[in-house]
C-alpha positions in Angstrom: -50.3 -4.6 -114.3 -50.5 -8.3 -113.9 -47.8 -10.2 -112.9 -46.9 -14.2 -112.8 -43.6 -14.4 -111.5 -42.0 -17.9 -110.2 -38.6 -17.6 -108.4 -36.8 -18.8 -105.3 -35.0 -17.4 -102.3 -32.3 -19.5 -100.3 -32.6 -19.5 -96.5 -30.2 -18.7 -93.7 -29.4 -22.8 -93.6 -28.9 -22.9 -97.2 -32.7 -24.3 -98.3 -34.3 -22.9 -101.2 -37.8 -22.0 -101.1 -40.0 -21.5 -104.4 -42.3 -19.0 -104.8 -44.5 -17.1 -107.3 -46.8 -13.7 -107.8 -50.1 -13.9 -109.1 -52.3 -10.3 -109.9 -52.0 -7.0 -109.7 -48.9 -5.3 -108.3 -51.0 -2.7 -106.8 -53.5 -5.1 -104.6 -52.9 -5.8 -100.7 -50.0 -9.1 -101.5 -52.0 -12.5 -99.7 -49.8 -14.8 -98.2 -51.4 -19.1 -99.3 -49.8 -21.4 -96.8 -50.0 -25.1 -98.0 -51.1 -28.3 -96.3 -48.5 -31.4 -96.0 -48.2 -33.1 -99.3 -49.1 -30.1 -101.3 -47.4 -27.8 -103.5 -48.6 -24.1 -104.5 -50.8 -25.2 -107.0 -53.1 -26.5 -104.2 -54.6 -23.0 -104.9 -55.3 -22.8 -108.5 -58.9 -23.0 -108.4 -59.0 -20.3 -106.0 -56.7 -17.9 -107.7 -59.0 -16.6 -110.4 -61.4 -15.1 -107.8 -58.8 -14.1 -105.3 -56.8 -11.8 -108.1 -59.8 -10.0 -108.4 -59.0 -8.5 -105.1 -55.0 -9.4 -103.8 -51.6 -10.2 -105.6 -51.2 -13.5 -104.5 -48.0 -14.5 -103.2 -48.0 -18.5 -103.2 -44.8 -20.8 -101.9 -43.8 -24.2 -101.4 -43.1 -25.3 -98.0 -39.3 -26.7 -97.6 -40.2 -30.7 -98.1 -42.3 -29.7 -101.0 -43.1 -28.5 -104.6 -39.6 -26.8 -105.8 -38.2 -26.6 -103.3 -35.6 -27.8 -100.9 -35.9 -30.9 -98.8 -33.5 -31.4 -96.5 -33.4 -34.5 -94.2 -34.2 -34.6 -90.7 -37.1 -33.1 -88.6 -38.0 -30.2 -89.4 -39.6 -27.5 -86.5 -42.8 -25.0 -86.6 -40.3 -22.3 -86.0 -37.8 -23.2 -89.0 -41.0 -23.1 -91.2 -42.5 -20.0 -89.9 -38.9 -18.3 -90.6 -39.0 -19.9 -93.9 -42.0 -17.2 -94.3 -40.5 -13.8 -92.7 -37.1 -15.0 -95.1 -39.3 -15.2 -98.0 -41.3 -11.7 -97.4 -37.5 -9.8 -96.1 -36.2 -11.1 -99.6 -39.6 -9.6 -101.4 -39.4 -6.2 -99.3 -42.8 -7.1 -98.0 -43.3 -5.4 -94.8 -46.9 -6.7 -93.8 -49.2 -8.8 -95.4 -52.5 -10.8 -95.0 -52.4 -14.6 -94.6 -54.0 -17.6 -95.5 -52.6 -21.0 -94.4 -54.8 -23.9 -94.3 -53.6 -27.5 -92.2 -50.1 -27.2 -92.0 -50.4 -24.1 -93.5 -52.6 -23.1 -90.9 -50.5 -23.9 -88.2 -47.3 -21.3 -90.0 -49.8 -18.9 -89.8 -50.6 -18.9 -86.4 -47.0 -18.8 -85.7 -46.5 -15.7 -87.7 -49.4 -14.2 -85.6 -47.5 -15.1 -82.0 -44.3 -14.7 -83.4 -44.4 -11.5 -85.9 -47.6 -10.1 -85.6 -45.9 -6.6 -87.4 -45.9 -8.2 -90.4 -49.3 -9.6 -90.8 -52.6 -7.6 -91.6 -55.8 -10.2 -90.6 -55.1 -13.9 -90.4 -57.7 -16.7 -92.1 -56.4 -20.0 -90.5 -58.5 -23.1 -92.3 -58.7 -27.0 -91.2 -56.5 -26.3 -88.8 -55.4 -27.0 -84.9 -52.9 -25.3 -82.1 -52.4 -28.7 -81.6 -52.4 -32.3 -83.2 -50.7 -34.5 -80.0 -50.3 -36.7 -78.4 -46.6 -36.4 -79.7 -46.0 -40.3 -79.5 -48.3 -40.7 -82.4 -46.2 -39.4 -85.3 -43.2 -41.1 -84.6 -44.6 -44.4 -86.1 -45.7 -43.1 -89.6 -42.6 -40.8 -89.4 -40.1 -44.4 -89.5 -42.6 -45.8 -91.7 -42.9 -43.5 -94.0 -38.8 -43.2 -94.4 -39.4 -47.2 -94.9 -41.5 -47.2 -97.4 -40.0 -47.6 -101.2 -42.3 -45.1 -102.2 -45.5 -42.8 -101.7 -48.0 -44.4 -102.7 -49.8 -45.9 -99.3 -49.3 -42.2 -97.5 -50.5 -41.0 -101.0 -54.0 -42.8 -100.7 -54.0 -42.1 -97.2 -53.9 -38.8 -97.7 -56.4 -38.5 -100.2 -59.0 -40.0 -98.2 -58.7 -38.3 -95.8 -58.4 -34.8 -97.5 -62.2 -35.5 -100.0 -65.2 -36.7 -99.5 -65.8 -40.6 -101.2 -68.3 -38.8 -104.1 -64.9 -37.5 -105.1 -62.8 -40.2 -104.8 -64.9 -42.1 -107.4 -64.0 -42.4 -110.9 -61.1 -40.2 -112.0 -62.1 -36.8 -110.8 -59.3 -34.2 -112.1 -59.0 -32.0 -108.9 -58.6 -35.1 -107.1 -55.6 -36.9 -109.7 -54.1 -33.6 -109.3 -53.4 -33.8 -106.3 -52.7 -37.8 -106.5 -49.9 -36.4 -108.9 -48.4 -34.3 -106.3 -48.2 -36.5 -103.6 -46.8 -39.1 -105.3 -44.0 -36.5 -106.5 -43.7 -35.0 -102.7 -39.9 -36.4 -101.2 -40.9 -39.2 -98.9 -38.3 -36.7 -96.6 -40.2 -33.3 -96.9 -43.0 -35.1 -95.8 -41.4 -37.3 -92.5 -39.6 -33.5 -91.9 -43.3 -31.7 -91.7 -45.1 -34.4 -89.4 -42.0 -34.1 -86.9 -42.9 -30.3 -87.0 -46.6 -31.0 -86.3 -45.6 -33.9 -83.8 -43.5 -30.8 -82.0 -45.6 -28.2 -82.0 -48.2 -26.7 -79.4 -49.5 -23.6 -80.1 -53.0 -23.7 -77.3 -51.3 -21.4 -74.8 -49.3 -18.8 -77.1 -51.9 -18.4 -79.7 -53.4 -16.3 -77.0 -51.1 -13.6 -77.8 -52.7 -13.4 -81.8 -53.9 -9.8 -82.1 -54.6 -9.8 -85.9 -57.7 -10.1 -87.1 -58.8 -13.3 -87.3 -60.5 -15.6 -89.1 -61.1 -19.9 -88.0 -62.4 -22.1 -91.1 -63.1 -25.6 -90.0 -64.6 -28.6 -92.1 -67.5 -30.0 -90.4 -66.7 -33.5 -91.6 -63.0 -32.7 -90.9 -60.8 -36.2 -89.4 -57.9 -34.9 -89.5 -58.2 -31.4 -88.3 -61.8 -31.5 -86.4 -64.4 -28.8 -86.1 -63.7 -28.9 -82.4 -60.3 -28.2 -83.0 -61.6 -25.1 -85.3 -63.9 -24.2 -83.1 -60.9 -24.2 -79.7 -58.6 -22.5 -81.7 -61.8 -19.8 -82.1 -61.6 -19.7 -78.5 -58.1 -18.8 -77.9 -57.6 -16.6 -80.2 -59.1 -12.7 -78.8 -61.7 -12.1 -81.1 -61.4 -14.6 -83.6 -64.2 -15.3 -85.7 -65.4 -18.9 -86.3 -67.0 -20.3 -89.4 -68.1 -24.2 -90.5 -68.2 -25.5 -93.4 -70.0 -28.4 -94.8 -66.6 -30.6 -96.1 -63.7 -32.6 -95.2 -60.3 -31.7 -95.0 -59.7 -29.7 -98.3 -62.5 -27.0 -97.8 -61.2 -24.4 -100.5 -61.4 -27.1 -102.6 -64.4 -29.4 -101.9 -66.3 -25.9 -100.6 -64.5 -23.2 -102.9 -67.6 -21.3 -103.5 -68.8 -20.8 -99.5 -64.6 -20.6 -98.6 -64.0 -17.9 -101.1 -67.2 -15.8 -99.7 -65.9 -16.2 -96.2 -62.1 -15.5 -96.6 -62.8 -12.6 -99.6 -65.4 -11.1 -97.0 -63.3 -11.4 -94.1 -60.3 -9.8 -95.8 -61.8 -7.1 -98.1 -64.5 -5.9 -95.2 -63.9 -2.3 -93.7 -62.1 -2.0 -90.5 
């Protein structure tokens, strides 16, 4: 049985967080954790190969998508409870997880923080840590200045896809224009104060899942050094580069879906 479901849950501080099924009941459930600026649909080119093999359990990050976005910072652990909320409400005891960026960073949390309910981690474009701290809070008060999205929206973009894709009016690429420019200006300001809080280089030592580092060789915002530390830290992680910028499953979907669907599917 297939199943495409879209619902929400409401946190313990009253936030509600969107989510929705994709594939087979009967599959291992996969976990996609989104980047800043995105909704769940920053997967939808990936999920016609991934149902082959997972029921795909998407969400959008408080700030984001459908759901809430409350004012204020927000922290890496409120989001990574966001996460063990949303799988208690499910019944989901352990699943795998993908989390690319931001994404990336929640599920390295949920490796340190609840490794009992993961199964193997993928963690793609991402860092244990983006510092120094002093750097966010300048886009953070000009961001909440700003009448609208549309300079962090181009910002964003750029650095997310290579120029041949920012030429012309490629789809992919207005989709996620679209998004951004629909993203609360406070959902976004809330997610860089969590990445301008967060260091994760000492505790992501204590990640025993299997693991899996993804990094974009042409990566600005999250480098392949950073991919490539993370690697490092993590006991046993493995470490793969890909030829692309920021957005790898989508600039690189055919090389990212062989890595994370060979990662996840191979025998123990």
């Amino acid at each position: 049985m297939t199943s495409r479901t879209r619902a929400a849950i409401t946190t313990g501080d009253g936030v509600r967080i969107a989510y929705r099924f994709d594939g087979d009941e009967n599959k291992p459930v996969l976990l996609l954790s989104n980047s800043i600026g995105t909704d769940l649909h920053m997967w939808d080119g990936q999920v016609p190969a991934l149902i082959r093999h997972f029921r795909l359990l998407r969400y959008d990050a408080r700030g984001h998508g459908a759901s809430g976005a409350p004012s204020g910072p927000y922290s890496m652990d409120r989001l990574g409870r966001d996460v063990v909320e949303l799988l208690d409400a499910l019944g989901l005891e352990r699943v795998h997880v993908l989390g690319l960026s931001l994404g990336g960073v929640v599920a390295q949390w949920l490796g340190i923080h609840v490794p009992e309910r993961v199964d193997r981690l993928v963690l793609s474009n991402t860092a244990a840590y983006l510092g120094p701290a002093s750097q966010w809070d300048r886009p953070i008060a000009e961001l909440l200045e700003a009448p609208d999205m549309q300079v962090t929206a181009e910002r964003f973009l750029n650095n997310w896809f290579p120029a041949r894709m920012l030429r012309g009016d490629n789809e992919v690429v207005e989709g996620f224009r679209r998004t951004l420019l629909a993203t609360r200006r406070e959902g976004v300001a809330g997610s860089w104060a969590a990445v301008r809080d967060y260091d994760l280089r000492r505790t992501a030592t204590l990640i025993q899942n299997p693991t899996l580092v993804i990094a974009g060789e042409h990566d600005t915002v999250t480098s392949a050094d950073h991919g490539k530390e993370l690697a490092a830290t993590v006991p046993g992680a493995r470490f793969t580069v890909l030829p692309t910028v920021h957005m790898a499953n989508v600039e690189g979907q055919t090389k990212f879906l062989e890595a994370v669907v060979g990662f996840l599917t191979e025998e123990p």
